[in-house]
MARZAPA-231172 format. One record per atom (N, C-alpha, C): residue number from 0; residue in three letters; atom name; x, y negated, z. Coordinates in nm, 3 decimals. Example, Ala and Ser with C-alpha at 12.3 -4.5 7.8 and 13.67 -1.06 7.14 Angstrom:
REM residues 2
> 0;ALA;N;1.319;0.569;0.780
> 0;ALA;CA;1.230;0.450;0.780
> 0;ALA;C;1.320;0.330;0.780
> 1;SER;N;1.285;0.225;0.708
> 1;SER;CA;1.367;0.106;0.714
> 1;SER;C;1.290;-0.003;0.787
//
This chain:
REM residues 153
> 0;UNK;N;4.420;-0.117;-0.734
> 0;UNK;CA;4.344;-0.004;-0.688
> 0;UNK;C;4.339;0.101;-0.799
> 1;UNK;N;4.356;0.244;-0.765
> 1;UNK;CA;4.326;0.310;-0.861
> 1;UNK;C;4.170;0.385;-0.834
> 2;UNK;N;4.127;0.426;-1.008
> 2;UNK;CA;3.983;0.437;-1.002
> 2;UNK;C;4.009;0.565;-1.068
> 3;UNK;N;3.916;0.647;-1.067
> 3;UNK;CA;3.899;0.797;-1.114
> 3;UNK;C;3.783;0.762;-1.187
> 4;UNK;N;3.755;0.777;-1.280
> 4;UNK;CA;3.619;0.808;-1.353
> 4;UNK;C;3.578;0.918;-1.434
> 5;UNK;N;3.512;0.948;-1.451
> 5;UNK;CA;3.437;1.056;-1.558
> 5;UNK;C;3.360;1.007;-1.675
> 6;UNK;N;3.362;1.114;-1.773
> 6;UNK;CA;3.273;1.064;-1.877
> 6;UNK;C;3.236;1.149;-1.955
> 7;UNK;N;3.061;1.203;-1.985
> 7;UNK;CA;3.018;1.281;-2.030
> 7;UNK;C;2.958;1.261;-2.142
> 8;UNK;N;2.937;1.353;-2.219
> 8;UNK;CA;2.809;1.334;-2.372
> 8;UNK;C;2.849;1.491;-2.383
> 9;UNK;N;2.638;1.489;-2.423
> 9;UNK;CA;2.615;1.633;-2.493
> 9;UNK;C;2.515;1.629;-2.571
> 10;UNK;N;2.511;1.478;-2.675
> 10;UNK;CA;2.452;1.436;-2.788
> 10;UNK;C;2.541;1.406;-2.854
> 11;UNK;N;2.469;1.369;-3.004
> 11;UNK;CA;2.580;1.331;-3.107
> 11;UNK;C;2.705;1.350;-3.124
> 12;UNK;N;2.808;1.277;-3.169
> 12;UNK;CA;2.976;1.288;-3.189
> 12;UNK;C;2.984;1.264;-3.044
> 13;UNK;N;3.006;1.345;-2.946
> 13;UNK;CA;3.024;1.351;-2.830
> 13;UNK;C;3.237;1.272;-2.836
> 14;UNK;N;3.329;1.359;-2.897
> 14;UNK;CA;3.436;1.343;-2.885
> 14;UNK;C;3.432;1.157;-2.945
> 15;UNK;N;3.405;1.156;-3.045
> 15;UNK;CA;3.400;1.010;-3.067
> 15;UNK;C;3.314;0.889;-2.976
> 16;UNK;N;3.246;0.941;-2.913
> 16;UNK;CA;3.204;0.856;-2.825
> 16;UNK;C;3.189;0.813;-2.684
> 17;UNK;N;3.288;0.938;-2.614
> 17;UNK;CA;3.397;0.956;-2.533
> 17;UNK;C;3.513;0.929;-2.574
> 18;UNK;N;3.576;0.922;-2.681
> 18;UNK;CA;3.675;0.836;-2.715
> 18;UNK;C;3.648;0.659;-2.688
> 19;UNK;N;3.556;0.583;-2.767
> 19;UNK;CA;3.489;0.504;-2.739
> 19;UNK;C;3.487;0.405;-2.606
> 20;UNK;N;3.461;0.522;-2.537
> 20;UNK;CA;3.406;0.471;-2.383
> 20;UNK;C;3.587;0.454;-2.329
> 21;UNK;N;3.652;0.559;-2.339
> 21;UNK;CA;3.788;0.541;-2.294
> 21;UNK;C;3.864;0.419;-2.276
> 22;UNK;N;3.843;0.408;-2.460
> 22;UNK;CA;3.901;0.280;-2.523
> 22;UNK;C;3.836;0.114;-2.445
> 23;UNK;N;3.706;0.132;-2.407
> 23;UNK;CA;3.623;0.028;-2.389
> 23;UNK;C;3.689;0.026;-2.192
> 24;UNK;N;3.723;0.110;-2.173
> 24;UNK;CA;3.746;0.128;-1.999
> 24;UNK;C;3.898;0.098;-1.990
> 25;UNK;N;4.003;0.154;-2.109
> 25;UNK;CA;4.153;0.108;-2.084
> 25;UNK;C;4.171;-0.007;-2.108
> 26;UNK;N;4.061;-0.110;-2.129
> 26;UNK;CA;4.090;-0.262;-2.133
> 26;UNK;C;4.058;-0.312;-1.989
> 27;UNK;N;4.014;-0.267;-1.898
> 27;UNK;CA;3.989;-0.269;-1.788
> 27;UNK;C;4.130;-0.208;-1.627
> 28;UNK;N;4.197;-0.175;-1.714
> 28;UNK;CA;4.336;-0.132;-1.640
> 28;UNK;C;4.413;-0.238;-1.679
> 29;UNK;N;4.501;-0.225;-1.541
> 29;UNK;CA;4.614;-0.308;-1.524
> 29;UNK;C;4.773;-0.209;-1.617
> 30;UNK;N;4.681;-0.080;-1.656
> 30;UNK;CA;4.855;-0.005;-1.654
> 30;UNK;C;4.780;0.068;-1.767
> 31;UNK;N;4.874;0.142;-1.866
> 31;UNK;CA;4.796;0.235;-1.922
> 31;UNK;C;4.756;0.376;-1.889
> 32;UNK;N;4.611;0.373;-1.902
> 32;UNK;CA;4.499;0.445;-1.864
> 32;UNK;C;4.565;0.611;-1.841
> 33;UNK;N;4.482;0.704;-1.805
> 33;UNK;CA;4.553;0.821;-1.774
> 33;UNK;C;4.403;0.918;-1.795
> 34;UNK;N;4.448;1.020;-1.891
> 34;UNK;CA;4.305;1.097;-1.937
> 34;UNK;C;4.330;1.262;-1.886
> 35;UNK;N;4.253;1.295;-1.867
> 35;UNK;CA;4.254;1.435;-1.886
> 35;UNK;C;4.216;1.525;-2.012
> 36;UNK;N;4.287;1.657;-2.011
> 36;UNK;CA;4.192;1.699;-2.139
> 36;UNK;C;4.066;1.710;-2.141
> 37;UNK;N;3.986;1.719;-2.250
> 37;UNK;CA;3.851;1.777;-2.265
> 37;UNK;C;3.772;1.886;-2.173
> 38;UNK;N;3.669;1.892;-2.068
> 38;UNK;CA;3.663;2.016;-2.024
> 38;UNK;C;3.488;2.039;-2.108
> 39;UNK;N;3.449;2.116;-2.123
> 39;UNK;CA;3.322;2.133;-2.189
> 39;UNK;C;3.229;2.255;-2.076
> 40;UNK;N;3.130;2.179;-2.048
> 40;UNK;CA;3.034;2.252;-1.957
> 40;UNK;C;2.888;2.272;-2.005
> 41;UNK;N;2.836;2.349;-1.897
> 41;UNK;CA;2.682;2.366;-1.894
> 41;UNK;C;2.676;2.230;-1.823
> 42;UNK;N;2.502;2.176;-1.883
> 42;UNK;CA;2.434;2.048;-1.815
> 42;UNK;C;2.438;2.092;-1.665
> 43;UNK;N;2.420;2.025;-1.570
> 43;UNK;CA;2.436;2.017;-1.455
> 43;UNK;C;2.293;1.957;-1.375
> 44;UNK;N;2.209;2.048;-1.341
> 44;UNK;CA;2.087;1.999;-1.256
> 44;UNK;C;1.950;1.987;-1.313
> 45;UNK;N;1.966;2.027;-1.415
> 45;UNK;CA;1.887;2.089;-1.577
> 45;UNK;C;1.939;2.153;-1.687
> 46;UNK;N;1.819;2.207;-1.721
> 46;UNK;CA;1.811;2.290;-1.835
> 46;UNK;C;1.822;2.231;-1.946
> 47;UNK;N;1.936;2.280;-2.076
> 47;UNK;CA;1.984;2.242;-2.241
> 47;UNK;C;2.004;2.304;-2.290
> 48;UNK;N;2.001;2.320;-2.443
> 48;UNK;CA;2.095;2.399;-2.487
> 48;UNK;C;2.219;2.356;-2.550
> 49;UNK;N;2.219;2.193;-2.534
> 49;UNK;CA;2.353;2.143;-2.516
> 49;UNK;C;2.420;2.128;-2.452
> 50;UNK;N;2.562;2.155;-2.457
> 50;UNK;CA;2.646;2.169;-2.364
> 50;UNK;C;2.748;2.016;-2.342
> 51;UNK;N;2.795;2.008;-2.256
> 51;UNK;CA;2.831;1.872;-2.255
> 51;UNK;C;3.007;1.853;-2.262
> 52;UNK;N;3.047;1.747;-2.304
> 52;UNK;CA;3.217;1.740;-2.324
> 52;UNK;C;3.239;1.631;-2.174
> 53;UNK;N;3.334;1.649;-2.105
> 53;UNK;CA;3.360;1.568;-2.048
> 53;UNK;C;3.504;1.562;-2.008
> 54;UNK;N;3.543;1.414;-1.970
> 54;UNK;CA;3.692;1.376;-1.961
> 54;UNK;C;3.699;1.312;-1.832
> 55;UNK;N;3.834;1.333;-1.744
> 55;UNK;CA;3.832;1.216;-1.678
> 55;UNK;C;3.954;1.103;-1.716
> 56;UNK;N;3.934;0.995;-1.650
> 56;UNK;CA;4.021;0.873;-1.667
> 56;UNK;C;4.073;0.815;-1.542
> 57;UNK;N;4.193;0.791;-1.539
> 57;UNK;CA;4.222;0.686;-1.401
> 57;UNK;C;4.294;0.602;-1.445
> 58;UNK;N;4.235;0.462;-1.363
> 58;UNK;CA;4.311;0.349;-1.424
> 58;UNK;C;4.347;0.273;-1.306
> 59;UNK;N;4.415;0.217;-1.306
> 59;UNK;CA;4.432;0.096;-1.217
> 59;UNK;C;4.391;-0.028;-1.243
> 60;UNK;N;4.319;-0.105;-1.157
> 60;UNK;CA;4.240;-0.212;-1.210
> 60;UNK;C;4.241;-0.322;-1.048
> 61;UNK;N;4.246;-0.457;-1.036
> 61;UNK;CA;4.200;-0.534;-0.984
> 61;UNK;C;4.115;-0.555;-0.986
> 62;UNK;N;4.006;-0.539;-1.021
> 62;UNK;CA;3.814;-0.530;-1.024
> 62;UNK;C;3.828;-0.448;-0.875
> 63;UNK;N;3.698;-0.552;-0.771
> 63;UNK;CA;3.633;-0.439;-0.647
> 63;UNK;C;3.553;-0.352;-0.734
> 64;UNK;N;3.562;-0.231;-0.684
> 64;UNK;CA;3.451;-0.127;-0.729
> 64;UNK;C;3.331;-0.186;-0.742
> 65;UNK;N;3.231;-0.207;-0.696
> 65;UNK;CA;3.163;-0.333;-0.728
> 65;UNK;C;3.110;-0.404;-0.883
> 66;UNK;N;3.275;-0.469;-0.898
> 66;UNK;CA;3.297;-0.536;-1.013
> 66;UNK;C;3.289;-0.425;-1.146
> 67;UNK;N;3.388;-0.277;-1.093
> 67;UNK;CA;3.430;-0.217;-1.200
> 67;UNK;C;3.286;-0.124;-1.240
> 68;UNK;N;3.221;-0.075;-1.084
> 68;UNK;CA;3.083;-0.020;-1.182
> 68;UNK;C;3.006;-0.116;-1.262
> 69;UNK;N;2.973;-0.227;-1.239
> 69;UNK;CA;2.903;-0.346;-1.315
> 69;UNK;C;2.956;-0.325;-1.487
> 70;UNK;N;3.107;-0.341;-1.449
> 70;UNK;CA;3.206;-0.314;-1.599
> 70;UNK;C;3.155;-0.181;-1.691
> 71;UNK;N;3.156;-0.052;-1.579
> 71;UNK;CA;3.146;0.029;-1.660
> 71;UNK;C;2.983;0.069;-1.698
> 72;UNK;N;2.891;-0.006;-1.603
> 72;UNK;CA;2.740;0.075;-1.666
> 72;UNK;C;2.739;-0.070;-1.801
> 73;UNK;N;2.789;-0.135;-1.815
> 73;UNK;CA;2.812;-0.228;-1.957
> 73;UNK;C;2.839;-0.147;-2.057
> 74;UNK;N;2.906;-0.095;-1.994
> 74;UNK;CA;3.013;0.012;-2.135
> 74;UNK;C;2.909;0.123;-2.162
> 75;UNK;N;2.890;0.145;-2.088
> 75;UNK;CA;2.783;0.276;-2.081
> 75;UNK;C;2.628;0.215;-2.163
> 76;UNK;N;2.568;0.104;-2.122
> 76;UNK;CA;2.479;0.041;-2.196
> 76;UNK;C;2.488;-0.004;-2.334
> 77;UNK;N;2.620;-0.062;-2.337
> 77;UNK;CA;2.649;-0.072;-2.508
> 77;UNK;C;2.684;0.024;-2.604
> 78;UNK;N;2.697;0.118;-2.561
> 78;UNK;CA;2.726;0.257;-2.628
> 78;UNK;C;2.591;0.309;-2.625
> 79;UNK;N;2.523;0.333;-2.546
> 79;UNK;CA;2.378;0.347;-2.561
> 79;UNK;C;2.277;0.335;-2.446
> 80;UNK;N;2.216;0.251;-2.469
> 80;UNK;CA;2.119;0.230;-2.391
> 80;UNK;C;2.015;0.321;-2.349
> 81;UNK;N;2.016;0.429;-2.381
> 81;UNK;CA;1.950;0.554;-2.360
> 81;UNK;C;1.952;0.588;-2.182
> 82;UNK;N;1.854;0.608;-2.101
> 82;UNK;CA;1.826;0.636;-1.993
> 82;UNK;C;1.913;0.771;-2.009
> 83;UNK;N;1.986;0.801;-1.845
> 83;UNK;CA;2.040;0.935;-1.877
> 83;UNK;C;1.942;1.007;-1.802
> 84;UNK;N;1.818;0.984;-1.732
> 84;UNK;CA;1.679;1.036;-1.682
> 84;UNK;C;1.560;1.039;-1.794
> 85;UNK;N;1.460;1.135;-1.754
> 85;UNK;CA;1.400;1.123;-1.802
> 85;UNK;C;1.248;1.069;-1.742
> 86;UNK;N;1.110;1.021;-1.784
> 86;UNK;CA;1.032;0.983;-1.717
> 86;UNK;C;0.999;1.033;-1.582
> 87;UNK;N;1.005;1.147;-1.551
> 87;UNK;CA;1.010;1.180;-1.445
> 87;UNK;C;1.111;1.152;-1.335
> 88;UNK;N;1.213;1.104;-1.411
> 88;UNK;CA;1.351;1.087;-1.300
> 88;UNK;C;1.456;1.226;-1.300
> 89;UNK;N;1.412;1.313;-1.362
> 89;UNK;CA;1.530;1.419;-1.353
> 89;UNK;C;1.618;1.402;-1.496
> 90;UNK;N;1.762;1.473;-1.479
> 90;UNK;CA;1.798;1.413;-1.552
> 90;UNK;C;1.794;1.461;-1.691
> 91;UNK;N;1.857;1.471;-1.817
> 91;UNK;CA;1.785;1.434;-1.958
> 91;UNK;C;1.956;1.437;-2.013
> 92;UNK;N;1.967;1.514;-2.140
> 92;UNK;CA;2.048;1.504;-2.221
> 92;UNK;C;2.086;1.354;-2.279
> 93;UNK;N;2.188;1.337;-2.329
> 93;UNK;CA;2.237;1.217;-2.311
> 93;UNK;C;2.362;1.185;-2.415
> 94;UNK;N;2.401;1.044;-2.477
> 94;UNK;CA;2.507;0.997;-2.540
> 94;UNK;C;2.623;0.992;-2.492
> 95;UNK;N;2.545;0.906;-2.376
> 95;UNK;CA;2.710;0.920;-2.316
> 95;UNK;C;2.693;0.892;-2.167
> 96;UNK;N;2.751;0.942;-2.060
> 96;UNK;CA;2.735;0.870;-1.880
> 96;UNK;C;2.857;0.868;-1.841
> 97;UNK;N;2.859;0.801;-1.762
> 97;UNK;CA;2.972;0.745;-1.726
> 97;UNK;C;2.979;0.724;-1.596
> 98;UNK;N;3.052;0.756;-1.490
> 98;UNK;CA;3.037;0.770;-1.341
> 98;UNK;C;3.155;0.749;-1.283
> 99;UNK;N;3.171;0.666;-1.210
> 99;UNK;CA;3.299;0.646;-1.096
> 99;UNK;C;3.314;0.736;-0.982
> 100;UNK;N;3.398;0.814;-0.950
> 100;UNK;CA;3.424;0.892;-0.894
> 100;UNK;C;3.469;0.876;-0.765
> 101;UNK;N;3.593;0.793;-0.768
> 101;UNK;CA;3.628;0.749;-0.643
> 101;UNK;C;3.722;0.603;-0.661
> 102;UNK;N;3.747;0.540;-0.574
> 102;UNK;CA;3.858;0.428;-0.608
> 102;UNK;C;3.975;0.444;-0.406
> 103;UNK;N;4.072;0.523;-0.466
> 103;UNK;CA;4.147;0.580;-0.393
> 103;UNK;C;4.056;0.660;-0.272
> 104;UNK;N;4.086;0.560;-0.147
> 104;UNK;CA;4.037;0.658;-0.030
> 104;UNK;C;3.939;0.554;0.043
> 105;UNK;N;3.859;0.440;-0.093
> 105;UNK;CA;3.733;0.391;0.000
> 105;UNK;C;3.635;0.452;0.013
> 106;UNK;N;3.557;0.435;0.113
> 106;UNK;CA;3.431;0.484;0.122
> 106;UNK;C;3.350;0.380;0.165
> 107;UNK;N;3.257;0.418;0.033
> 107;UNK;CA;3.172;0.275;0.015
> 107;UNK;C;2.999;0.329;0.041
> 108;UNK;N;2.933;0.285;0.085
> 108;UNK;CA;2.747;0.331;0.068
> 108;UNK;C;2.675;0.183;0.070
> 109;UNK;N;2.663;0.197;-0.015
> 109;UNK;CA;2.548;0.057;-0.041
> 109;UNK;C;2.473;0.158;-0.147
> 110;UNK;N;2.328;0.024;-0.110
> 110;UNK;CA;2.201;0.079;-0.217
> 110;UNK;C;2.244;0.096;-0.357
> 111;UNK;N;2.337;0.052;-0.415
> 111;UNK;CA;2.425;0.023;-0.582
> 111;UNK;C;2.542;0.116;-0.592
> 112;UNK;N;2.615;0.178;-0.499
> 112;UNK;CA;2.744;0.238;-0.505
> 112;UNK;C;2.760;0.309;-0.375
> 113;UNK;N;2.806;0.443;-0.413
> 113;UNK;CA;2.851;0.533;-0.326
> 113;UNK;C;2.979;0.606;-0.369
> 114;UNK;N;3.064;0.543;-0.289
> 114;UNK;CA;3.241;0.615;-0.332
> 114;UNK;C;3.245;0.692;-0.185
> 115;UNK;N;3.297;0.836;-0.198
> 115;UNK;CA;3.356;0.877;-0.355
> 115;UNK;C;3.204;0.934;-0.365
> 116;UNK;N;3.177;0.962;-0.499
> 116;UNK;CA;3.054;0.977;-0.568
> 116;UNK;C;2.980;1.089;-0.519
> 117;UNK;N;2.905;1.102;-0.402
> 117;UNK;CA;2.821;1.170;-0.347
> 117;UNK;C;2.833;1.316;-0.386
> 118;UNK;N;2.801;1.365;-0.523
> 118;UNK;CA;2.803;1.485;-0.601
> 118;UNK;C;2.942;1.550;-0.642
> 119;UNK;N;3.069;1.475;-0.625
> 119;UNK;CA;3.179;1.515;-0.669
> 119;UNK;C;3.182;1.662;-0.683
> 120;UNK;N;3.174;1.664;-0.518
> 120;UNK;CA;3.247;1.818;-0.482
> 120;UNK;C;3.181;1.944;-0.577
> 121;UNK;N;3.052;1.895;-0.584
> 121;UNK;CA;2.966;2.049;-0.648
> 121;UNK;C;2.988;2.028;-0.803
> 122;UNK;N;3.094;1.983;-0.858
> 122;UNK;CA;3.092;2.013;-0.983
> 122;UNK;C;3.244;2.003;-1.048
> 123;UNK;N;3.207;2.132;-1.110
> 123;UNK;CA;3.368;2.161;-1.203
> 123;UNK;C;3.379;2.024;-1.302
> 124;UNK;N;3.291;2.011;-1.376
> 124;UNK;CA;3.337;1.896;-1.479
> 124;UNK;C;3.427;1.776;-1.447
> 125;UNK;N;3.362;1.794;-1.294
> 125;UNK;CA;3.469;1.643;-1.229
> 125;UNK;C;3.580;1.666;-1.171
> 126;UNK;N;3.558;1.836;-1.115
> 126;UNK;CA;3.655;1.842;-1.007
> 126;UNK;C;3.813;1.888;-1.099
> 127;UNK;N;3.799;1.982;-1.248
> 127;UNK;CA;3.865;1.995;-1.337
> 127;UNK;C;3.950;1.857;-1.374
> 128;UNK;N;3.903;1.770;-1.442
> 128;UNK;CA;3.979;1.663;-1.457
> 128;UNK;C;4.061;1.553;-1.352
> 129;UNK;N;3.945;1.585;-1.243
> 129;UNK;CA;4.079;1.538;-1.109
> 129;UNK;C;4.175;1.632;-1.052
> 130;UNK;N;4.174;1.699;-1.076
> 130;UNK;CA;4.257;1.816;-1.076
> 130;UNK;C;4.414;1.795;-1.136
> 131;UNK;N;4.349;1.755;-1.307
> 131;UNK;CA;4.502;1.766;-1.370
> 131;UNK;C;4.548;1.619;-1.317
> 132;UNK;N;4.450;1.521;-1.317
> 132;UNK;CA;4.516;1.362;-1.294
> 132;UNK;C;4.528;1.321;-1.142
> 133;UNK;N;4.471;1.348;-1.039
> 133;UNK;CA;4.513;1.352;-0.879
> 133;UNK;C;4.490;1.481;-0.791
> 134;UNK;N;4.615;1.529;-0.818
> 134;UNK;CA;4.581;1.659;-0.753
> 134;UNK;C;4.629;1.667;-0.555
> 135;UNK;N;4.697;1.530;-0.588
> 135;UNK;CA;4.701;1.575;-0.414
> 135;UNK;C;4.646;1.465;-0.342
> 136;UNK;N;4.505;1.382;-0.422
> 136;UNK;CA;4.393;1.325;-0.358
> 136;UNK;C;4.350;1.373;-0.287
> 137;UNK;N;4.299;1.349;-0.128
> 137;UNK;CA;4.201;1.408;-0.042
> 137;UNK;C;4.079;1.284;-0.051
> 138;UNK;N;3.987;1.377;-0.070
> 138;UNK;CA;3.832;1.313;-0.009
> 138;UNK;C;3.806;1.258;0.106
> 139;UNK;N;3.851;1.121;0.106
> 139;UNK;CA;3.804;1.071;0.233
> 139;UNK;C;3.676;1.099;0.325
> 140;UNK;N;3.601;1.199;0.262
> 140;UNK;CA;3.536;1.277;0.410
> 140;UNK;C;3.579;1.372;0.436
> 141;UNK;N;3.554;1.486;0.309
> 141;UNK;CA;3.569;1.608;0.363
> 141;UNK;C;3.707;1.649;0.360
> 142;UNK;N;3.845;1.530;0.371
> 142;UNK;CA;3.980;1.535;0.401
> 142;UNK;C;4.000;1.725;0.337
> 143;UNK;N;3.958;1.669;0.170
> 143;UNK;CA;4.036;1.834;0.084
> 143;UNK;C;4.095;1.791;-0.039
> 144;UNK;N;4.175;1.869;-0.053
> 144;UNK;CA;4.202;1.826;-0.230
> 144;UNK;C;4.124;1.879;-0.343
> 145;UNK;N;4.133;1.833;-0.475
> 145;UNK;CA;4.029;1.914;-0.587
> 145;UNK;C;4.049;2.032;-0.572
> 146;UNK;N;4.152;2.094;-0.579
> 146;UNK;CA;4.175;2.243;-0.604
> 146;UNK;C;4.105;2.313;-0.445
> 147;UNK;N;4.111;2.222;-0.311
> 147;UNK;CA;4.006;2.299;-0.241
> 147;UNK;C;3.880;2.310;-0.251
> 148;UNK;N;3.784;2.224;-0.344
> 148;UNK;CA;3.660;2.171;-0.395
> 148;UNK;C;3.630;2.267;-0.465
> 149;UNK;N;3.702;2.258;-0.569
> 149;UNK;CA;3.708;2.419;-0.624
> 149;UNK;C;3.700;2.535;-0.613
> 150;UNK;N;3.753;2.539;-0.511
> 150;UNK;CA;3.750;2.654;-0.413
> 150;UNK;C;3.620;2.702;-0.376
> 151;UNK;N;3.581;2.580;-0.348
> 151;UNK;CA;3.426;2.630;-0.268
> 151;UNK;C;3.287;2.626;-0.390
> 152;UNK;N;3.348;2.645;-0.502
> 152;UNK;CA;3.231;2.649;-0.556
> 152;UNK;C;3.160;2.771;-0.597
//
């Protein structure tokens, strides 16, 4: 199966610890891993004055999605255990997050996992890096590619 993921930080050595997370996720592929460049954004759904680095990754993996988010909020916990919310529940500057995007053309909704990742469409950070690494993916709902996602933003 191939998996799309993302990965953000707009604390600390952001590049080194998105490097990090990469490294900790291409042990988790069957093939070697596939990155995008760097895209660097405004926070998304709050207010910072840090700005955030983010990459995407696709790997191929035998893990059910399931298995592979379990894998990756590990990765995400051992890198830092830092809530990416804050007491209130909105969200909060951060080390590092880490989010699965899609795993080809399932569509999954359980209380634990929603492929492809509910929020995709409304954001450049994600839709940029699937862009350069699956560009003629369609969204198994809204049957578009990134560059039409894009479009509509």
């Amino acid at each position: 199966m191939v998996a799309h993921i993302n990965i953000g930080s707009n604390l600390g050595d952001s590049r080194s610890l998105i490097g990090q997370a990469v490294a900790e996720i291409a042990l988790l592929s069957s093939t070697p891993p596939r990155t995008s460049t760097l895209i660097e954004s405004e926070p998304w759904g709050y207010e910072s004055p840090h700005r955030f680095t983010n990459i995407g990754i696709e790997i191929t993996t035998s893990l059910t999605p399931e298995q592979l988010l379990s894998q990756l909020l590990q990765i995400q916990k051992a890198i830092s255990p830092r809530s990416h919310r804050d007491n209130l529940g909105n969200y909060a500057d951060r080390l590092i997050d880490i989010d699965l995007i899609h795993c080809g053309d399932l569509i999954i909704n359980t209380p634990t996992l929603t492929l492809p990742h509910p929020r995709l469409h409304l954001r450049d950070f994600v839709l940029l890096p699937l862009l350069q690494l699956s560009p003629t993916w369609h969204h198994p709902l809204l049957h578009i590619t990134p560059s039409q996602m894009l479009a509509t933003l």
